[in-house]
Legacy VTK file of the C-alpha trace (Angstrom):
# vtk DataFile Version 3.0
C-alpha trace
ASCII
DATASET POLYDATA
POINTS 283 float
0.000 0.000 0.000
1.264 3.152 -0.727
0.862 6.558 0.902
0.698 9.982 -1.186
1.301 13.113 1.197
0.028 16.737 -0.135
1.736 18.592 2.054
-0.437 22.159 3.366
-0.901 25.091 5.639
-3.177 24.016 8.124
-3.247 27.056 10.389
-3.104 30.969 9.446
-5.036 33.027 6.959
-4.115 30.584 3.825
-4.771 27.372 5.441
-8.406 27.135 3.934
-7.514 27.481 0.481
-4.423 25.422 0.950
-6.340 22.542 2.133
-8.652 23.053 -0.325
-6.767 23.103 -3.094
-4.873 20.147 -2.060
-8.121 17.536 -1.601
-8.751 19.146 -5.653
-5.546 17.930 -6.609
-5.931 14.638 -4.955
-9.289 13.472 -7.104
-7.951 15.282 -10.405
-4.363 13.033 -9.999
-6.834 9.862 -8.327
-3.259 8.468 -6.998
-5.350 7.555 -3.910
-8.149 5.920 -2.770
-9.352 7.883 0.624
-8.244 11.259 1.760
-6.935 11.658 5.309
-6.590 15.412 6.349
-4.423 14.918 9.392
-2.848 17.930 12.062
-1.226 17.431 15.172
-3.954 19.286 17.181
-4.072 22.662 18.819
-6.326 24.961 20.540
-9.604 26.132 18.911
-8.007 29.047 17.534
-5.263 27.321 15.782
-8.129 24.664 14.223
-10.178 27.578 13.056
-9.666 26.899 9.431
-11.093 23.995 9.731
-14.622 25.699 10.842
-14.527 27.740 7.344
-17.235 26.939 4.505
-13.980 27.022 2.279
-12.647 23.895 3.902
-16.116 22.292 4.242
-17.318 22.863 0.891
-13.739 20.929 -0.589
-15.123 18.154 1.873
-18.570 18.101 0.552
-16.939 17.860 -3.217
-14.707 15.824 -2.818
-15.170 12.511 -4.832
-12.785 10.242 -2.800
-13.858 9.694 0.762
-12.447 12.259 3.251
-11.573 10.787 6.839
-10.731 13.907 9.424
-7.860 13.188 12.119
-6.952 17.150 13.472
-5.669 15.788 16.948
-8.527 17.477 19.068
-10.481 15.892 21.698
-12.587 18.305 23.266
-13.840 20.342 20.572
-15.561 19.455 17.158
-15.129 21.551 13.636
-17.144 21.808 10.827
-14.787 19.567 8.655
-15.499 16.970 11.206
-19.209 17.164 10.702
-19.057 17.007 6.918
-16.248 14.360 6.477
-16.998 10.729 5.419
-15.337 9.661 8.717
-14.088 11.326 12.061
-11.033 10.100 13.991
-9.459 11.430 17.169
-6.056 11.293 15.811
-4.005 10.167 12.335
-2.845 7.103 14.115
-6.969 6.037 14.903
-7.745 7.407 11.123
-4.746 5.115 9.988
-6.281 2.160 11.623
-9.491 2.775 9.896
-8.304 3.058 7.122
-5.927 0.441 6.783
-7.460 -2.145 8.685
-5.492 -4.900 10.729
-5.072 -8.118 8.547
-6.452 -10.726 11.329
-9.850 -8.640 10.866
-9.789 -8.998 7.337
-9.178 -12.232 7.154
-11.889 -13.266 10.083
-14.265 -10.651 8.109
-14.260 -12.761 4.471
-14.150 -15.908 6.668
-17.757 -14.981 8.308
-18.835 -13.900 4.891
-17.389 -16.845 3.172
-19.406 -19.161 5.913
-22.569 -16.944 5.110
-22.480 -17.390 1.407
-22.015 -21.253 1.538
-24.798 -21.499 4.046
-27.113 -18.963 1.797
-25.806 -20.737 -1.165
-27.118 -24.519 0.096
-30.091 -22.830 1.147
-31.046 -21.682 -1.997
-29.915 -25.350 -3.507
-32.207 -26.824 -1.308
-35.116 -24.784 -2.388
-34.473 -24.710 -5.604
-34.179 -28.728 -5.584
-37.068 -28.910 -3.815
-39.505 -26.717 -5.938
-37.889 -28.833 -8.949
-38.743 -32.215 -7.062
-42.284 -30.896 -6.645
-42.672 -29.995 -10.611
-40.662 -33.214 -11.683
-43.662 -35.144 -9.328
-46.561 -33.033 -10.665
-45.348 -33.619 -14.581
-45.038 -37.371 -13.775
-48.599 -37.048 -12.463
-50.063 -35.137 -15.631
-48.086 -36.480 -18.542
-49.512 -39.789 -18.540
-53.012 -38.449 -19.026
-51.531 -35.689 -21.729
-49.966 -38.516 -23.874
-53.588 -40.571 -23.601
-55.566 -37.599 -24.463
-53.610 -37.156 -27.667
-53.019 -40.592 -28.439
-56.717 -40.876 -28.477
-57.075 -37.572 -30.901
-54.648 -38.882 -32.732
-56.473 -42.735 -33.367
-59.697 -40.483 -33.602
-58.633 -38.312 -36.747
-56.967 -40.937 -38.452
-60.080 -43.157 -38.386
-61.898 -40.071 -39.752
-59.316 -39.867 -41.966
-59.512 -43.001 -43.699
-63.175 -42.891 -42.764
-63.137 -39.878 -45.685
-60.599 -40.889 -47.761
-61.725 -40.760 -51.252
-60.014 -44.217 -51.935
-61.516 -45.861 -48.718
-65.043 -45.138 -49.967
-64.127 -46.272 -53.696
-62.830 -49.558 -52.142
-65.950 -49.794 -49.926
-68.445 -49.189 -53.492
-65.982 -51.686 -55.176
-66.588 -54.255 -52.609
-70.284 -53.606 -52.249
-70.359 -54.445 -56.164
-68.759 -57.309 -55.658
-70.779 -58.697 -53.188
-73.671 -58.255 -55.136
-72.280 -59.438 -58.018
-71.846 -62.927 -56.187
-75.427 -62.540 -54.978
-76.907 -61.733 -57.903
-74.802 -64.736 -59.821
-76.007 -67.532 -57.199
-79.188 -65.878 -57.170
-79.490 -66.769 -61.027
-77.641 -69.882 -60.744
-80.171 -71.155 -58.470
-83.138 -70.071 -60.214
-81.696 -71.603 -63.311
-81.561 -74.594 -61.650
-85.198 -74.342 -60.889
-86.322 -72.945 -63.984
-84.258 -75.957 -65.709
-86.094 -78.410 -63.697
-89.631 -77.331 -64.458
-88.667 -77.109 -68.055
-86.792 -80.136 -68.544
-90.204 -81.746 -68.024
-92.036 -79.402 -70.514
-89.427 -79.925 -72.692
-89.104 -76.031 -73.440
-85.174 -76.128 -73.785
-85.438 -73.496 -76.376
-87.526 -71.448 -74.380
-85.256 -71.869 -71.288
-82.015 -71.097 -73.448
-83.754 -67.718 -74.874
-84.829 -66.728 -71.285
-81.350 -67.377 -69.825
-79.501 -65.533 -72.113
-81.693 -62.636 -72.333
-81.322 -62.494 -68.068
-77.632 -62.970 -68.621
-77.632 -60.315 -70.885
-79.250 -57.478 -68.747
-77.248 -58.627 -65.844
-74.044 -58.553 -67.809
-75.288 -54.870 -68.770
-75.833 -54.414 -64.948
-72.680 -55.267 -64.079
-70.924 -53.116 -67.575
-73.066 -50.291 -66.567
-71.783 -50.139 -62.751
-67.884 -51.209 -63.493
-68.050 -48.055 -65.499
-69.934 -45.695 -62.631
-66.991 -47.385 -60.169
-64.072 -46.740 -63.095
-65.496 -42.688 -63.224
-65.430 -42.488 -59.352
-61.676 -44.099 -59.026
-58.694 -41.226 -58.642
-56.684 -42.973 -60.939
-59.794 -42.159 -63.556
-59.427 -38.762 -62.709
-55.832 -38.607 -62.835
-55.836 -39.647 -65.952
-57.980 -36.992 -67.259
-55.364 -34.847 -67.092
-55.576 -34.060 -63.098
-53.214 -34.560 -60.153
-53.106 -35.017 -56.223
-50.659 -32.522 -54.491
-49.187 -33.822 -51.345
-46.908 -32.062 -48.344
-44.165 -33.992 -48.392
-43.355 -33.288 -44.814
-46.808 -34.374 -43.709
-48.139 -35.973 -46.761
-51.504 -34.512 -46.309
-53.500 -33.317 -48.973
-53.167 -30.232 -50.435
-56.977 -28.101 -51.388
-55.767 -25.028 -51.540
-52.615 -22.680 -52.014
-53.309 -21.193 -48.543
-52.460 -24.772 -46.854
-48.605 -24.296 -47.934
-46.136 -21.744 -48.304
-42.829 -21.019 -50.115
-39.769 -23.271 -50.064
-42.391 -26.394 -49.172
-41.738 -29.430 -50.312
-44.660 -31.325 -52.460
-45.193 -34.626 -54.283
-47.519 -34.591 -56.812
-49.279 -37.651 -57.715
-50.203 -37.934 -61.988
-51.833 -40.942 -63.758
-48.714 -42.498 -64.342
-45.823 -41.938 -61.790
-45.032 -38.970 -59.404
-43.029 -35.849 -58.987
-41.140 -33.747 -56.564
-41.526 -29.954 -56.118
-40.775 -27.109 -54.081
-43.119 -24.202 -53.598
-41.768 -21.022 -55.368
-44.684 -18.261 -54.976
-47.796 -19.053 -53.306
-51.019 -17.099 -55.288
-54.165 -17.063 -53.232
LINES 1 284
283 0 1 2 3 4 5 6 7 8 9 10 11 12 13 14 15 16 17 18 19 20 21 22 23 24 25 26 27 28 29 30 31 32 33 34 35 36 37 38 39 40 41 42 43 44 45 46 47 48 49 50 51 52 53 54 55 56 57 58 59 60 61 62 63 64 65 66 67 68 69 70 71 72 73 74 75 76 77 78 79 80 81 82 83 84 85 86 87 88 89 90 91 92 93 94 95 96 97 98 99 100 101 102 103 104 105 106 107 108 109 110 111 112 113 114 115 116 117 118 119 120 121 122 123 124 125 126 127 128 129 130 131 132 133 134 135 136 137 138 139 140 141 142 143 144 145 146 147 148 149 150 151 152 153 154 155 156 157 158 159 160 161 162 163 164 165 166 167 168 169 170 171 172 173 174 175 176 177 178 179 180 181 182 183 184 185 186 187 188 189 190 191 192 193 194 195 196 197 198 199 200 201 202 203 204 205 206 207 208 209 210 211 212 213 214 215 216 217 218 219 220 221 222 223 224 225 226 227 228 229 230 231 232 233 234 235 236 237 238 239 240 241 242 243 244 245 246 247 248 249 250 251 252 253 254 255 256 257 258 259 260 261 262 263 264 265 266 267 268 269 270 271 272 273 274 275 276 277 278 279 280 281 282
């Protein structure tokens, strides 16, 4: 530590603006931390410039704290009252100061053993609120994950509930099935109408009536494999259409305000597909 000493009058008609020049020059040169103005004491006449608004006011401005040690006992000045810190003499303002080592060192010691206590404190709370939201998320996310597993299973059986292509596959089968009605249905009343004719001998008349039932049937069947051909997407693709997927996603895109640009797409034709990204989206 080092000490800088600004040596002044400190008694006589000059003293105050001695002393007050010299705490200016200590903050302009900042070579010090604290300011001690220091006399050997003397009677109240002698310490008179020290009761001057000169010397009080270069207190009061002072940026650097100002620590007073005149040597008096008895009597108090005004540089007393407005200094940072009052001592008795330079030796008590020197052990303010400058305090002993031992104290320091006992001084961050109780701090130290205050901050690690404060500090496992706060651990402990901290761990504790966490424990308390790690339990409550435990209890919740088990329900969360059912509630959207179930949305989930719910929209995708809507979803292929809707699906053009589900309900072409349903018709298709429903034509089937009556396809393989209809055909036992005939095969067993030609088996009856057979019998009763084979006895009447009306082969002729059986053959005409068969083939003119096979006939409207077989235009029964034409007539609906072409209805089910018009409602297939692959019909409609190849008319000159196409289905426009996300290919993030792959959901369906209906309208330009369901992407955006730089999306990726796959677009379905009538025969094979192709990759695209979005470039300008027109709405």
């Amino acid at each position: 530590m080092g000490v800088v000493v600004y040596p002044v009058q400190v008694q006589g008609a000059a003293a105050p603006m001695s002393v007050s020049r010299a705490l200016r020059r200590c903050n302009e040169e900042g070579l010090a931390e604290v300011i001690v103005v220091a006399r050997g004491g003397g009677s109240f006449e002698e310490l008179y410039a020290f009761n001057t608004e000169v010397i009080a006011r270069a207190i009061l401005g002072s940026r650097l704290p100002v620590v007073t040690a005149l040597g008096h006992t008895s009597d108090r000045t005004v540089a007393d009252m407005v200094a940072d810190v009052e001592a008795r003499t330079p030796t008590e303002a020197g052990s303010r100061v400058v305090p002993k080592k031992a104290d320091l060192i006992a001084l961050l010691s109780e701090r130290e053993r205050r901050l690690d206590r404060e500090t496992n404190q706060r651990v402990m709370r901290e761990t504790e609120k966490l424990n308390v939201k790690r339990a409550r998320l435990l209890q919740v996310l088990p329900a969360l994950v059912r509630a959207r597993t179930d949305r989930l299973a719910h929209a995708a059986a809507n979803l292929a509930r809707l699906s053009p292509m589900q309900q072409v596959a349903r018709r298709e089968e429903s034509l089937h099935e009556r396809a393989r009605r209809l055909a036992s249905a005939a095969r067993a009343r030609l088996t009856r109408s057979r019998n009763a004719l084979a006895s009447r001998r009306a082969a002729d008349r059986l053959q005409r009536a068969l083939t003119e039932r096979f006939a409207i049937a077989t235009r029964g069947l034409d007539h609906r494999r072409q209805r089910l051909l018009a409602l297939s997407p692959d019909a409609v693709l190849s008319r000159g259409y196409s289905i426009t997927q996300d290919a993030d996603s792959g959901a369906v895109v209906r309208s330009a305000s369901e992407t955006a640009v730089d999306r990726k797409l796959r677009i379905r034709l009538a025969t094979g597909r192709l990759a695209a990204r979005v470039e300008q989206v027109e709405t």
